[in-house]
N, C-alpha and C positions, 0 to 999 in steps of 0.2 A: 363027272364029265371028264374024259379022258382029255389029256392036250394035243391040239393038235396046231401045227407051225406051218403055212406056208411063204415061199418067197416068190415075187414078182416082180419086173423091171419096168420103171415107168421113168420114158426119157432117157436121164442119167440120175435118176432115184431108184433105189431099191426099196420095195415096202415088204415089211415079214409080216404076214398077217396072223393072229395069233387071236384062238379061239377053247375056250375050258378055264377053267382055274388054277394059276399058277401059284406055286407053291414049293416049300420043301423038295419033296420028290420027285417033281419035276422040272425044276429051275435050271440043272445043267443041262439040260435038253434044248432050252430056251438061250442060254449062254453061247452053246454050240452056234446055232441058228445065229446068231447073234454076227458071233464071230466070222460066219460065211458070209455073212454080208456085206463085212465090209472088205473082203476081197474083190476081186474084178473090174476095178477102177471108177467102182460107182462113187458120186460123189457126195452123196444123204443118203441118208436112211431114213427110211420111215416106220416106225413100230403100229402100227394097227391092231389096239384093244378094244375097237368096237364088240368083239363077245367075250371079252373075260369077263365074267361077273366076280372075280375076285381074284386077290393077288395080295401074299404074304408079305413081311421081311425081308425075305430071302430072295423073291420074286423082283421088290423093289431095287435089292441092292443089286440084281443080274443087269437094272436098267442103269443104273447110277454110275456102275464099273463101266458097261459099254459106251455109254456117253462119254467117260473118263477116254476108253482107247480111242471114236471117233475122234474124238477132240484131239489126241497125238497123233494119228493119222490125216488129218487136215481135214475130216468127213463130217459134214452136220448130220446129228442124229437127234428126233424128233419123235414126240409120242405122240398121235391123236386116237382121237373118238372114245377116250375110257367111258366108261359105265358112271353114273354117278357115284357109287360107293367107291369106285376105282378113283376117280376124281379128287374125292373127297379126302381119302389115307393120302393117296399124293399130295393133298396143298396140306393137310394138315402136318407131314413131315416135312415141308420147305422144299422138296426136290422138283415141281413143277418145272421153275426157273431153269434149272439146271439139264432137265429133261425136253426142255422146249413145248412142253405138252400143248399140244392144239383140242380145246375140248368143244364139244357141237354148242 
């Protein structure tokens, strides 16, 4: 399943919604998006994995980093709706907390 990224404004939140399996090959693509986000004065983010059904290393650590720059930027950045398996690699690495993950 090919990735696909989109971005929406709710409020003064920006949510990327984010649908396929991230990974490898895909991750700077995701990074990008990432990074447009938190342009425009919005003041959250919201990452929306309600359809990834999977997500690497590589995938996790594009979330880790960006948390890293909202947080230098003054911007809450928050993950909800993973998938259970998605859920799951995230508490099982410790980055929940860090990710603010909101899970259904």
């Amino acid at each position: 399943m090919p990735l696909s990224i989109t971005t929406s404004d709710k409020d003064n939140e920006r949510v990327v919604s984010v649908a396929g399996e991230v990974d490898v090959s895909n991750a700077p693509e995701l990074r990008e998006a990432l990074d447009r986000a938190f342009e425009g004065g919005a003041t959250a983010v919201e990452v929306d994995l309600t359809e990834v059904p999977y997500i690497d290393s590589t995938g996790i650590g594009v979330l880790v980093g960006a948390a890293h720059r909202a947080h230098d930027k003054g911007v809450g950045l928050s993950v909800s709706h993973p998938q259970h398996n998605v859920a799951r690699v995230l508490g099982l690495l410790g980055v929940g907390r860090e990710l603010d993950v909101k899970a259904d």
